[in-house]
Structure formats: structure tokens, C-alpha cells
N, C-alpha and C positions, 0 to 999 in steps of 0.2 A: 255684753257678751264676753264671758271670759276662757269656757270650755267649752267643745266640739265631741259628742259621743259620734264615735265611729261603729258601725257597725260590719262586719269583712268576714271571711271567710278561716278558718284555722287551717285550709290547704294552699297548697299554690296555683292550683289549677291548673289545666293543660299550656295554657297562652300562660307564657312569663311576662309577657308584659304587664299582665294584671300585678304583678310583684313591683314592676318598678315604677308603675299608676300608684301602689300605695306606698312607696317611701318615697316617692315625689311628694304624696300627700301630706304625710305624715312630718314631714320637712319642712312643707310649707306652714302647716299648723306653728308648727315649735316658734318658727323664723317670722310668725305673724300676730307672738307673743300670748298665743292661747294656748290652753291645757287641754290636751287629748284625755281621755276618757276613751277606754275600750273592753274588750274580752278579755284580758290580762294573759293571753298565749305568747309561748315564743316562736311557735310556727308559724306557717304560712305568711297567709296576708297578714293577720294579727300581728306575727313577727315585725316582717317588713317595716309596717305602718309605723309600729313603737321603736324597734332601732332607730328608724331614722329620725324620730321628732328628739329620741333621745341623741343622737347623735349630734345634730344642729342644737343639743343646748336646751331643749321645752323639757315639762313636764307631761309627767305622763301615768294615768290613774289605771290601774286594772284593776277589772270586775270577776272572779272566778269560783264557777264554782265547787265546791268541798269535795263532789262527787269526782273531779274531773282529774287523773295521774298527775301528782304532783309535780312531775319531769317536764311536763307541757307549761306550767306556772314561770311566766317570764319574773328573770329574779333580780332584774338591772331596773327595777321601775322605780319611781318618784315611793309611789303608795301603790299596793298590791292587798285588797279586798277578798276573802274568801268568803265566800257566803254559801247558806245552806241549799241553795238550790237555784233551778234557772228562773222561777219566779222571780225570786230574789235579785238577782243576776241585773234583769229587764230593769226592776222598779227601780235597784240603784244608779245602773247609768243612767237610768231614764232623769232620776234627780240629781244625778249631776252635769251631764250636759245640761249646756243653752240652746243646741243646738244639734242637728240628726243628721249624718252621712251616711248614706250606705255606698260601700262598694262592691264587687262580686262578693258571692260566696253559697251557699247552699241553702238548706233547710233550714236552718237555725238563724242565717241571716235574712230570709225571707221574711222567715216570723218575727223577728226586733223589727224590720221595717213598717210589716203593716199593725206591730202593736203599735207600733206610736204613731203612725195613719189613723188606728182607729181610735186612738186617744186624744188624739188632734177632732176627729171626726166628733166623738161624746164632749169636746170641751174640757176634758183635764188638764191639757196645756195648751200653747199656740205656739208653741216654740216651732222652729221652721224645720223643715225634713226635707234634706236635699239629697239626690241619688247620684252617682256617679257614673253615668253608661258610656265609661270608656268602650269605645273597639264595638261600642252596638251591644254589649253584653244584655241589657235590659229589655231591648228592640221585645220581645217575647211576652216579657211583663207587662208591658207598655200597652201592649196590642193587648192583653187579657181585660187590662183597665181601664180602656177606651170600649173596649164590647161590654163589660160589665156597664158602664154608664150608660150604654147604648140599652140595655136590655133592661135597663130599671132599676140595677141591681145596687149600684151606686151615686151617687148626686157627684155629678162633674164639677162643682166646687170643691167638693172634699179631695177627689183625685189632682184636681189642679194647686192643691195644697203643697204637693210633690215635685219641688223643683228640680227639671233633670237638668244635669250640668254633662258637661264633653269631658271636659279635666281637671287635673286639682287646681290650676289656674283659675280654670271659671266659679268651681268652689270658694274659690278664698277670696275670688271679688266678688261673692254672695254675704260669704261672712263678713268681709272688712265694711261691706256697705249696710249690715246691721248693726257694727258697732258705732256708723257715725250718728251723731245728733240728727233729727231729720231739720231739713231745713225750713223756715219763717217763712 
């Protein structure tokens, strides 16, 4: 594994702490020698995330697309992607991570999450999809897709696909324990 596609929020949200969950994150990426992969914003969480990986020294990929005000386009990045649309947007992080985080964020972050849930689900990749419900933020999701399995709607394999992690801590001893060899 050598990149992490983040998925996050382009606001900050009410609770700051969600800002300093993602350049805790974002930090720890850089400092655990992976290449971030994100939304290529300079705000919000996006912001956050990418100062800080870039801060501590990582690289760091944006995905944005062509539609979106140029002013929002983070200009400090490793490599910065424009692409035609947010189709596009998905497929590229999608192929360049090794690997799925989501943190807070809204509608656009719901949607990257459960595209590559349900890409994971048809078999296009197995790559791991890990959630980050700092502070309970997820608690809500969670509960959606636990009732959904309950109701038929989904196979509790594929939701348990979805690792939920507390912190970028417990993230990064997700990902460090994919990069090791498994053992004999």
C-alpha cells in the first residue's frame, strides 16, 4: 500500500474538532510515508487534511473538478488533477488510492463512501474502506446500515466491509497492518 484516498468534507463544519481529526489525519499519512490522495480543495476539511500531510513533509494528490471555482483549487499540492467532472473525480481517486477513508462531511462525501462500498460490494476492487467516526459523527449512518441489513436491503458482509475507526491513530494502525507481509 502506498496511497490513502481520503474522502472529507470541503467545509469545516460546526464541531472544529472535525478540522483537527483531519490534519491529525492528514499528518499522520505524510509521517507513515503514504501519499494522500483527496478532493484537491483548499478549504475545509480538504484543506486541513492536505496542509497538514503537506506540512509534515508527504505527498499529496488532488482530484478536482473543472466545474468547481478555481480559488477553491489547493495550489501547494505535490500533483493537482482537473478533470471533467465528478464522475471522473470518483474513478480517479478511486485508482489511485490503495486504500478508503472517509471523514465527516456531507453529500458528496456520503456519495464517494458508499461508491466504493458498492464497488467493493460488485467486486471492482477489495481495496479496504475505512470510516473515521470521530466524536459519534457516523453513529446515524451506522444505525441506517445496520437496519438496512436487518431489512434485507443489504448483506452484512458487505457492510462489515467498512471499517469504523475512533481516530487517525486507529486508522493508521489499519493501514500500517496492510502494509505488513502477512505472516507464515
Amino acid at each position: 500500500m502506498n496511497s490513502v484516498t481520503v474522502f472529507c468534507g470541503a467545509a469545516p463544519g460546526r464541531d472544529r474538532t472535525h478540522l483537527h481529526t483531519a490534519a491529525l489525519l492528514g499528518r499522520e499519512i505524510a509521517e507513515a510515508g503514504l501519499r494522500l490522495v483527496y478532493g484537491g480543495a483548499s478549504i475545509g476539511l480538504m484543506g486541513a487534511v492536505a496542509d497538514a500531510a503537506l506540512e509534515a513533509g508527504g505527498s499529496v494528490v488532488g482530484v478536482i473538478p473543472e466545474s468547481f471555482p478555481r480559488e477553491i483549487a489547493h495550489q501547494g499540492l505535490t500533483e493537482l488533477h482537473f478533470v471533467p467532472n465528478m464522475h471522473r473525480r470518483k474513478a480517479l481517486m478511486g485508482e489511485l488510492g490503495d486504500a478508503f477513508v472517509t471523514l465527516p462531511g456531507g453529500l458528496g462525501t456520503a456519495e464517494e463512501l458508499f461508491e466504493v462500498l458498492t464497488w467493493a460490494q460488485i467486486r471492482l476492487h477489495s481495496k479496504p474502506c475505512l470510516l473515521l467516526n470521530h466524536g459519534g459523527y457516523y453513529d446515524p449512518l451506522l444505525t441506517y446500515l445496520s437496519h438496512a441489513a436487518q431489512e434485507g436491503f443489504a448483506d452484512a458482509a458487505d457492510i462489515e466491509r467498512l471499517v469504523v475507526c475512533h481516530d487517525p491513530a486507529e486508522v493508521l494502525r489499519h493501514l500500517t497492518a496492510l502494509r505488513q507481509p502477512a505472516a507464515r
